[in-house]
C-alpha positions in Angstrom: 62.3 221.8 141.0 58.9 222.0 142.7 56.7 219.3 144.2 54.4 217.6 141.2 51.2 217.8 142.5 49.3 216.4 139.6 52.1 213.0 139.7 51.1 213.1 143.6 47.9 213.1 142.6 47.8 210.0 140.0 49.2 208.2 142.3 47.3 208.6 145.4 44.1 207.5 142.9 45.8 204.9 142.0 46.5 203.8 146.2 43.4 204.6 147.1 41.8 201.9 144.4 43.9 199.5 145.2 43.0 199.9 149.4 39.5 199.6 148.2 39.8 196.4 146.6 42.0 194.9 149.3 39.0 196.3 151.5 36.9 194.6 148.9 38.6 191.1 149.1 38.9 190.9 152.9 34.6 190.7 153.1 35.4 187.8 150.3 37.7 186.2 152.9 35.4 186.3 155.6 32.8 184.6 154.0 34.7 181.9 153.4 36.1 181.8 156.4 32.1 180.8 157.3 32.0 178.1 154.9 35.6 176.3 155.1 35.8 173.0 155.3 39.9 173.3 156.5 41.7 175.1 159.2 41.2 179.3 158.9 44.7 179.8 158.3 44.4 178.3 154.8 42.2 180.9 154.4 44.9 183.3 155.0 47.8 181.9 153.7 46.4 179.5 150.4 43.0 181.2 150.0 41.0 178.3 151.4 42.6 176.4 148.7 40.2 177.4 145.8 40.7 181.0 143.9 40.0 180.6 140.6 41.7 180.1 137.7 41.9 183.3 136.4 42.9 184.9 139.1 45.5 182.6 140.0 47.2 183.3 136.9 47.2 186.7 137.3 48.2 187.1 140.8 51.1 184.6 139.7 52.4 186.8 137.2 51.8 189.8 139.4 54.0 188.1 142.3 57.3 187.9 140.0 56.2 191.3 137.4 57.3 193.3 140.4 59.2 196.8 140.5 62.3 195.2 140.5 61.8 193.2 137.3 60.3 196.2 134.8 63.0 198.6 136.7 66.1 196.3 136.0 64.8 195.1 132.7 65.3 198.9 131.3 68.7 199.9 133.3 70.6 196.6 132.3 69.4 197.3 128.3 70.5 201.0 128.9 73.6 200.2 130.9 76.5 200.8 127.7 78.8 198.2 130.0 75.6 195.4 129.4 72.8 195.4 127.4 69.8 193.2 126.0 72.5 190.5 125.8 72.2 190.9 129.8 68.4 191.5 130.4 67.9 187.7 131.7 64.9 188.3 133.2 62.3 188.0 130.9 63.4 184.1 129.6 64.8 183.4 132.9 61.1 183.8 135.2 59.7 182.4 132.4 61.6 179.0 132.4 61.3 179.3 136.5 57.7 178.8 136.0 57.4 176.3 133.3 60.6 174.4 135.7 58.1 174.6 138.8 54.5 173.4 136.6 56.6 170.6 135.3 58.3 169.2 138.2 57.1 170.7 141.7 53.5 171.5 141.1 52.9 167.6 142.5 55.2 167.4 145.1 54.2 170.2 147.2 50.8 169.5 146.2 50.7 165.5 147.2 50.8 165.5 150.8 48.8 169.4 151.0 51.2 171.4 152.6 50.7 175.0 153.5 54.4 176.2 153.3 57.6 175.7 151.6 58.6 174.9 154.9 56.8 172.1 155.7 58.4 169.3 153.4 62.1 170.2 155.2 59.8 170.0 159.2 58.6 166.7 158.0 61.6 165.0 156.7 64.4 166.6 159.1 62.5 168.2 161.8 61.8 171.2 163.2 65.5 172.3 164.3 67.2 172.3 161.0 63.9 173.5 158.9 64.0 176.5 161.3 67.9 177.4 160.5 66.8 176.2 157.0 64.3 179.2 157.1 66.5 181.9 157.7 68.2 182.8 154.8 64.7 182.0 153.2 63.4 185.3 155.8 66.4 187.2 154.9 65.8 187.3 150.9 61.9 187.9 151.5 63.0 191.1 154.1 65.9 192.2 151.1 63.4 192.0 148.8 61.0 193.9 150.1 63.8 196.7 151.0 65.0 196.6 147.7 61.9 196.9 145.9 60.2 200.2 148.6 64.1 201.7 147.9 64.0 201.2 144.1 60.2 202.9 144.1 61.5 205.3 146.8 64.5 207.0 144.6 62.2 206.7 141.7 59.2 209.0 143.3 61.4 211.4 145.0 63.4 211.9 141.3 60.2 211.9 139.3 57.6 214.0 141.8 60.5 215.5 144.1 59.5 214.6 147.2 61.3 213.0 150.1 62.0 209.3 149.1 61.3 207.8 152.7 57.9 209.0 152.2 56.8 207.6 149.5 58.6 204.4 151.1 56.4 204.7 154.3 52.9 205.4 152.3 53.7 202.5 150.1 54.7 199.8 153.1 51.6 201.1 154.7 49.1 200.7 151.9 50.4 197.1 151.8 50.3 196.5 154.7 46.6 197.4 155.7 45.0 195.6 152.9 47.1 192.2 153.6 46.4 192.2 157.2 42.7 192.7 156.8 42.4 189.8 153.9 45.2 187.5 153.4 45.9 185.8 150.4 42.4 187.2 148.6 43.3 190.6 149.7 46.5 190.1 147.8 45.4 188.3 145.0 42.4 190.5 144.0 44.8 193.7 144.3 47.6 191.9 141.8 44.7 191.6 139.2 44.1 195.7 139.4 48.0 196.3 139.2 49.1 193.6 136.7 45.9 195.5 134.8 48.1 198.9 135.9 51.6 197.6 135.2 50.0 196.3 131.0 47.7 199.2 130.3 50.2 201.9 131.5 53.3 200.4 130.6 52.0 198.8 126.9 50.1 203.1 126.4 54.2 204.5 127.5 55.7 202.5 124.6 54.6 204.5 121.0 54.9 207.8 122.8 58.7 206.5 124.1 59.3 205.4 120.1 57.8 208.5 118.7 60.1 211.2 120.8 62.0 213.5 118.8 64.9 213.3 120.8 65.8 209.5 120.4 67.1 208.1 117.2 66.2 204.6 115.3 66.5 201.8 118.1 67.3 199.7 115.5 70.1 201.7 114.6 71.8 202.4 117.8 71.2 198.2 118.5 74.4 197.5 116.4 76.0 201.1 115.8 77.7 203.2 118.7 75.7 207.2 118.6 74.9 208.4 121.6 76.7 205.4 123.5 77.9 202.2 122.7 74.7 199.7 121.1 72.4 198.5 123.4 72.0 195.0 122.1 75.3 194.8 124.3 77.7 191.9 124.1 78.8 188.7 125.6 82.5 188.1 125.6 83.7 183.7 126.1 85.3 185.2 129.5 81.8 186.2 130.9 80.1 183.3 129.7 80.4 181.6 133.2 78.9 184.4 135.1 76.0 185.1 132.8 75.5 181.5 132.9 75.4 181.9 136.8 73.2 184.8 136.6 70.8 183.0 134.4 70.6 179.6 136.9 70.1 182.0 139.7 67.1 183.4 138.5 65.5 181.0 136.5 66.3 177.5 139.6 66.9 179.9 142.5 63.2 181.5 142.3 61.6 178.1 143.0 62.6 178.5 146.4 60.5 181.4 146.7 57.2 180.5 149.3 55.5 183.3 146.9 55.6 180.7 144.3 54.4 177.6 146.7 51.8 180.3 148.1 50.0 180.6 144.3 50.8 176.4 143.4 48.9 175.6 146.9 45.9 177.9 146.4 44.9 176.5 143.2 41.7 174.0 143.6 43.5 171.0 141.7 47.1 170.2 140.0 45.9 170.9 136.5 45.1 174.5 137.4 48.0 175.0 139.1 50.3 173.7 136.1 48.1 176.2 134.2 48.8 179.2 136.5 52.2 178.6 135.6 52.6 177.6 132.3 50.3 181.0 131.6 52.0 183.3 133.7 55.8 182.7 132.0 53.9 183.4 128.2 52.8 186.8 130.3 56.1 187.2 132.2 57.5 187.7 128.7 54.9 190.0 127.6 55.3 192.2 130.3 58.9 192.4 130.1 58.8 193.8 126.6 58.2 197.5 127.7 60.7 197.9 129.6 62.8 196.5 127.7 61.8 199.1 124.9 62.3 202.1 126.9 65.6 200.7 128.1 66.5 201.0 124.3 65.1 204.1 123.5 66.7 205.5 126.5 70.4 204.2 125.0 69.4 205.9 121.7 67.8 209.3 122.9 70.3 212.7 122.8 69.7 213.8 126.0 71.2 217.7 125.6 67.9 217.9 123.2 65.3 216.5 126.4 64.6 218.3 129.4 66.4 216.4 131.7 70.1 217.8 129.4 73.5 217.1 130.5 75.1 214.8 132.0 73.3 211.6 130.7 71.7 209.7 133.7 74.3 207.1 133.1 77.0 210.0 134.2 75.0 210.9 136.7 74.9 207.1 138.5 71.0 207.1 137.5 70.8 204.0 135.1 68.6 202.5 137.7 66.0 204.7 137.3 65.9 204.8 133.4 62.6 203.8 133.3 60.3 206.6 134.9 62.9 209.6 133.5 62.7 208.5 130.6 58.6 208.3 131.2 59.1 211.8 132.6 61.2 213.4 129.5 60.2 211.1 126.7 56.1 211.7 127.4 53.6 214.0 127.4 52.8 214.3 130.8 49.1 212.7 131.0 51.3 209.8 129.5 53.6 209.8 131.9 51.5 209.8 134.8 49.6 206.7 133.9 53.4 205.0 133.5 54.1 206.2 137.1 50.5 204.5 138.0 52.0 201.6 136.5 55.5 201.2 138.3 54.0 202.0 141.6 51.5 199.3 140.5 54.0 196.7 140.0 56.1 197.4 143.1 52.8 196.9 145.3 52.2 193.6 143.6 55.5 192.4 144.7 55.5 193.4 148.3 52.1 192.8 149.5 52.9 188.9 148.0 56.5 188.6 149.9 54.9 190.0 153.2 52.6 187.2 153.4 54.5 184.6 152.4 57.3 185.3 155.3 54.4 185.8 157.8 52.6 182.4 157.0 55.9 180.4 157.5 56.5 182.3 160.9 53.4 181.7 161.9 52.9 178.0 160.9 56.2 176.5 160.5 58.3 178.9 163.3 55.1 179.8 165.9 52.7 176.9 165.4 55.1 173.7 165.3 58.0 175.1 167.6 57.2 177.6 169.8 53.7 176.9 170.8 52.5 173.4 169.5 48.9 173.7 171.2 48.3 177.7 169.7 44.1 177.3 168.5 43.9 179.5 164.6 42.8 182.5 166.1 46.0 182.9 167.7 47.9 181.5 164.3 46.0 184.2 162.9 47.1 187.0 164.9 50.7 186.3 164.8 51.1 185.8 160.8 49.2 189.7 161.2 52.1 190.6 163.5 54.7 189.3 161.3 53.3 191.0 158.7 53.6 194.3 160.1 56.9 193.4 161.2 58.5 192.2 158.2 57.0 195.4 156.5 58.4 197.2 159.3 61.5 196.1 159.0 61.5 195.9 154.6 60.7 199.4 155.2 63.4 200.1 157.6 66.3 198.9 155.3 64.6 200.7 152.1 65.3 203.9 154.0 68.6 203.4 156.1 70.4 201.8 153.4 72.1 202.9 150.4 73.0 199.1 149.3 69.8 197.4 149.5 70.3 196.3 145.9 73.6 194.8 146.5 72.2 192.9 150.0 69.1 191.7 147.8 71.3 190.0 145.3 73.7 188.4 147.5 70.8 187.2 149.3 69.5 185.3 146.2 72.3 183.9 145.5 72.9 182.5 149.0 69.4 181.3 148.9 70.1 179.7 145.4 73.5 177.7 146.9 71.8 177.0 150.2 68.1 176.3 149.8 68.1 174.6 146.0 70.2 171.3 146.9 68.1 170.9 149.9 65.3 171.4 148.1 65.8 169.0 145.0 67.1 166.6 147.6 63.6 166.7 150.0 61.1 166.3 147.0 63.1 163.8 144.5 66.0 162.1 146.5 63.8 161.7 149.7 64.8 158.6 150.1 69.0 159.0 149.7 69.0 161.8 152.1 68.7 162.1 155.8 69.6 165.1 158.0 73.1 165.0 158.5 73.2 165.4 155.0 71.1 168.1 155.4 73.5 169.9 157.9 76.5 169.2 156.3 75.2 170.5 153.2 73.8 173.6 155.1 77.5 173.8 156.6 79.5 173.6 153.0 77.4 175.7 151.2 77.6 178.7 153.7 81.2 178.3 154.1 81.9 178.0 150.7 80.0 181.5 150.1 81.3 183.3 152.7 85.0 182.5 151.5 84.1 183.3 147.8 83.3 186.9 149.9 81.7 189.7 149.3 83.9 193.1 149.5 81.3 195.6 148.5 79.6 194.2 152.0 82.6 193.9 153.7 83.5 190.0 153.6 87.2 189.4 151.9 87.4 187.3 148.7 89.7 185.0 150.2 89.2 182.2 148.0 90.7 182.5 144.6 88.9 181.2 141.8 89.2 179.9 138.2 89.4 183.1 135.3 89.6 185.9 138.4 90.7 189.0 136.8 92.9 191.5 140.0 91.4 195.0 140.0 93.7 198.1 140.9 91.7 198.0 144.2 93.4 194.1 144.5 89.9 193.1 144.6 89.0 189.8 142.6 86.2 190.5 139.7 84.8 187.1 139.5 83.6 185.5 136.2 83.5 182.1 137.5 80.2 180.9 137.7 80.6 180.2 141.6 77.1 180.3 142.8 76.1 177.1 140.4 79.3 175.4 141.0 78.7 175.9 145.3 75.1 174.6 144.7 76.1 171.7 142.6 78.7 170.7 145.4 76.4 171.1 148.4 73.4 168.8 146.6 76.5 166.1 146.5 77.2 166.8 149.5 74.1 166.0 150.9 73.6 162.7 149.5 77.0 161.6 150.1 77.0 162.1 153.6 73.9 160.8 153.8 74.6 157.2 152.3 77.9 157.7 154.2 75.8 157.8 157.9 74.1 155.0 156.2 76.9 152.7 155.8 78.0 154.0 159.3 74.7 152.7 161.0 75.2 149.4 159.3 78.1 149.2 160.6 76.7 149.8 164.1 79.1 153.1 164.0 76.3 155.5 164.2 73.1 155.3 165.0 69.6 156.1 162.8 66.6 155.9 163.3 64.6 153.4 160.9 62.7 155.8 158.4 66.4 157.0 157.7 67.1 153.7 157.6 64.7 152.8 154.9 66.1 153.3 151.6 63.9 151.6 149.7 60.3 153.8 150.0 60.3 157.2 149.2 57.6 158.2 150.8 58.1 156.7 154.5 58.1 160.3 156.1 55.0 160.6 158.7 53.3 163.7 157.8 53.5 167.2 159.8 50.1 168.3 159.1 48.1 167.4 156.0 44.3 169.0 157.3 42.8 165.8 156.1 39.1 165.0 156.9 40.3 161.7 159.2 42.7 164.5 161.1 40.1 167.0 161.6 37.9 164.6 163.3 40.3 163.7 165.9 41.2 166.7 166.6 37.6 167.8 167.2 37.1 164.8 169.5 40.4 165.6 171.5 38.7 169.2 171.6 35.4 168.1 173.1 37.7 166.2 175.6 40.0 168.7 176.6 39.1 171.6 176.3 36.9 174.1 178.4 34.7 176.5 176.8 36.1 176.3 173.2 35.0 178.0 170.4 32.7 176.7 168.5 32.9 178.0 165.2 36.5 177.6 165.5 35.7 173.7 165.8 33.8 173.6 162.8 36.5 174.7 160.3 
C-alpha cells in the first residue's frame, strides 16, 4: 500500500488552519492581558473570566466530542459482543453536563476559584490536595496518550504512514498554539474543529447509508447477516457493570478540571448553566454519526469492499471502524473531509486536557506549595513548561505503549472511586467532613481498587466479588458493579470518620482545630485565593513596600 498523499494533504490544511487560529487567539489574549482587571494567569487558565457565550458552548462541547468519544461510539455499536445497547456515551456526557449546570456550576463559582483544586487546598490543605491531585494528573496524561494512540493507529491504517508520526505532528500542533494563547488559543481552535468534527462527520453519513456493499441497518439491528445485530443486548447478569460503566462516565467526568476550566471562564452563573445545558443537547447530536457508521459497518459484506477478508473485527481492528469504513464506504473526496474531521476532534480534546493539568501544576502545585512568593510572570512560564511536559509525556505513552486504552480506563475509574466522594463531600458536606476523613477516604478507596486488581496491567484480582464468573485463565470477569459500590463506601467513609474525630475532640481524645470544630456553618473555610478587588489592593501595597524594582504592569493586573 503506498503513502496517500492527497489524505496527507487534507490533513496538513486542515493543521495548518487550526495553527493559524491558535496564532489568531494568542494576539486576542494579549490584549486582554492589557486590559485585566485580575491576576494574568486567569487570562491563561479561565480566559480572563469572560469568553462569550457562544464560544463557551462550543469549546465545552468540543472538550468532551473528542477522538475518543466519536471513535468508541462506532467500535462498541460494531463490536458483535456489544452493541448500541453499549454505546453509553452519548446519554451518559450528556447527563454529566446537565449533573454539573444543576449542581456545581455555583459552588466552584461562589468563592471564584481558578482550579478544581482549589476547594480541596482550602478546606484540607495543601498536603492532601497535592496527593489528591495525582490520580487527577494521571487520567489527564492517559488521556491524552490514549487519544494521540487512537489517532495514531488510525492515520498510519488510513494514509500508511508511521503512526508515531502522525502522533508527534499532532502533540506538536497542540502544543504550540496552547502555549502561545492559553485558554483563547484553545477555545477559538475548538470552534474550527467542533465546525470540522459536524460538517465532516454529518457530509460522511448518506454516502456510509448509500454504499452498495452494506445492507438495511434496520435489518441487521434485530436479524444476525453479516454478524450478530448491532442493536446488541443487555443480559440481567451485566446489568451491574453497565450500570457501572454508565456512573463512571456520566458522575466521574465532573471531576475533570476541563469541565471547571469552561464553568470558571464564563462571565456569570447563568451562562455557565447555559454552556452546559447546550453543550449535552450537542453532545448527543454529535454522537449520532458515529454511531451510524458503527451500524453500517456491522451490516456491510466486507468480501464485496476493498478492504475484503477477514472483517476488521477478525483482524482485532474494531477500534478503528470508523475512518475504514470512511476509507471503503466513501468516495474518496468524502473520505478525506471525514479524516479532517476525526483529526479535528482529537485536537479538540488534547489541546483542552494539556491546559487544564498545567494550570493546576502551576497554581495549585508551583504557586501555593513550592514557591508561595512566585510574581505571574513566573506562574506563567511554568504552566507553559507543564504544558510541554504533559504533552511530552501524553505523547511518550501514545507511542511506547500498546495498552494506553486499557491504562486510560482504569484511570477513570480510579479517579471516579477516589476523587467523586471527596468531591461531593468538599462542595455539599463541607461542614461534616474534615481531613482525616479525607485521608481515610483517600486510603479505602485505593486499597479497595488495587485489591479488586487489575490482571491485564498486572495487579491480581485478589478480592472476590459478588456474580464473578472464573475464566479458563482463572482470571475473575467481573460483573459487579465495583467502581460505584468503592465510591459509595469511600464518601461514607469520609463522613464517618470525620464525625468520629469529632466526637474524639470532644472527648478531649484528639485534637482539632476550631473551623473543623464548627459544625454548624458551612461556609467557615478561609479562602486560598479569591482575586477579589479588597485582595488586590493589599497585595499592591505590600508590593510598593517590599519590593525592589517591580513590574509595573504586572502591578496593575
Amino acid at each position: 500500500m503506498a503513502v496517500n498523499w492527497l489524505g496527507m494533504l487534507s490533513i496538513a490544511v486542515f493543521y495548518a488552519i487550526v495553527l493559524g487560529i491558535g496564532i489568531w487567539a494568542s494576539r486576542k489574549a494579549k490584549q486582554e492581558e492589557k486590559k485585566c482587571t485580575g491576576n494574568l494567569s486567569e487570562v491563561v487558565m479561565v480566559g480572563g473570566r469572560n469568553l462569550k457565550l457562544w464560544v463557551s458552548i462550543l469549546t465545552m462541547t468540543a472538550t468532551w466530542v473528542g477522538g475518543g468519544y466519536v471513535l468508541g461510539n462506532a467500535e462498541v455499536v460494531y463490536d458483535p459482543r456489544k452493541g448500541l445497547v453499549w454505546a453509553i456515551g452519548p446519554i451518559a456526557f450528556a447527563i454529566n453536563l446537565i449533573f454539573g449546570g444543576l449542581f456545581f456550576v455555583k459552588p466552584i463559582r461562589r468563592k471564584n476559584y481558578v482550579t478544581l483544586m482549589d476547594p480541596f487546598q482550602e478546606k484540607y490543605g495543601n498536603t492532601i490536595a497535592a496527593v489528591l491531585f495525582i490520580p487527577a494528573l494521571l487520567a489527564d496524561v492517559l488521556w491524552v496518550a490514549c487519544i494521540l494512540g487512537a489517532l495514531g493507529g488510525t492515520v498510519s491504517t488510513v494514509l500508511d504512514i508511521q503512526s508515531s508520526l502522525a502522533v508527534a505532528v499532532s502533540a506538536a500542533v497542540a502544543i504550540i498554539y496552547t502555549l502561545m494563547g492559553g485558554l483563547y488559543s484553545v477555545a477559538y481552535t475548538d470552534v474550527i474543529q467542533l465546525g470540522f468534527v459536524f460538517v465532516g462527520l454529518w457530509l460522511c453519513v448518506p454516502f456510509i447509508l448509500t454504499s452498495p456493499s452494506s445492507a438495511d441497518i434496520t435489518v441487521t439491528a434485530v436479524t444476525k447477516l453479516y454478524q450478530e445485530p448491532w442493536i446488541g443486548k443487555l443480559g440481567l447478569e451485566d446489568a451491574g457493570r453497565w450500570i457501572d460503566n454508565f456512573l463512571l462516565v456520566s458522575i466521574g467526568g465532573l471531576c475533570y478540571q476541563s469541565f471547571y476550566q469552561r464553568v470558571l471562564s464564563s462571565a456569570t452563573d447563568a451562562q455557565a448553566k447555559i454552556t452546559c445545558y447546550a453543550g449535552a443537547a450537542l453532545c448527543l447530536i454529535l454522537g449520532i454519526p458515529s454511531i451510524v457508521i458503527g451500524a453500517v459497518a456491522a451490516s456491510t459484506n466486507w468480501n464485496q469492499t476493498t478492504f475484503g477478508s477477514p472483517t476488521p473485527f477478525e483482524q482485532g481492528k474494531a477500534g478503528m471502524i470508523l475512518p475504514i469504513a470512511l476509507q471503503h464506504l466513501c468516495p474518496v473526496y468524502i473520505s478525506l473531509i471525514g479524516m479532517g474531521a476525526l483529526a479535528a476532534a482529537v485536537m479538540s480534546s488534547i489541546d483542552s486536557i494539556l491546559l487544564s493539568s498545567a494550570s493546576q501544576l502551576g497554581r495549585n502545585i508551583f504557586k501555593n506549595i513550592i514557591y508561595k512568593q512566585a510574581s505571574e510572570k513566573t506562574i506563567l512560564v511554568v504552566v507553559k513548561v507543564s504544558i510541554f511536559l504533559c504533552g511530552l509525556m501524553g505523547a511518550g505513552l501514545a507511542m511506547t505503549t500498546t495498552s494506553v486504552n486499557l491504562l486510560w480506563i482504569v484511570s477513570a475509574d480510579v479517579l471516579y472511586s477516589i476523587l467523586t466522594p471527596q468531591l461531593i463531600c468538599t462542595f455539599f458536606l463541607p461542614q461534616w467532613v474534615n481531613h482525616y476523613g479525607a485521608c481515610s477516604g483517600f486510603v479505602l478507596a485505593l486499597l479497595l481498587r488495587v485489591l479488586v486488581g487489575e490482571p491485564q496491567l498486572g495487579l491480581p484480582d485478589v478480592l472476590p466479588l459478588p456474580w464473578d464468573k472464573i475464566q479458563e485463565d482463572g482470571r475473575r470477569f467481573r460483573l459487579f458493579p465495583f467502581c460505584t459500590v468503592i465510591m459509595l463506601m469511600t464518601t461514607g467513609t469520609i463522613v464517618l470518620v470525620s464525625r468520629l474525630t469529632v466526637w474524639l475532640s470532644e472527648k478531649k481524645l484528639l485534637t482539632l482545630n476550631d473551623a473543623e470544630m464548627d459544625t454548624d456553618n458551612a461556609d467557615y473555610m478561609v479562602p486560598l485565593q479569591t482575586d477579589t478587588r479588597k485582595t488586590r489592593e493589599l497585595n499592591k501595597e505590600q508590593v510598593h513596600l517590599f519590593s525592589q524594582g517591580g513590574n509595573e504592569e504586572e502591578e496593575k493586573c
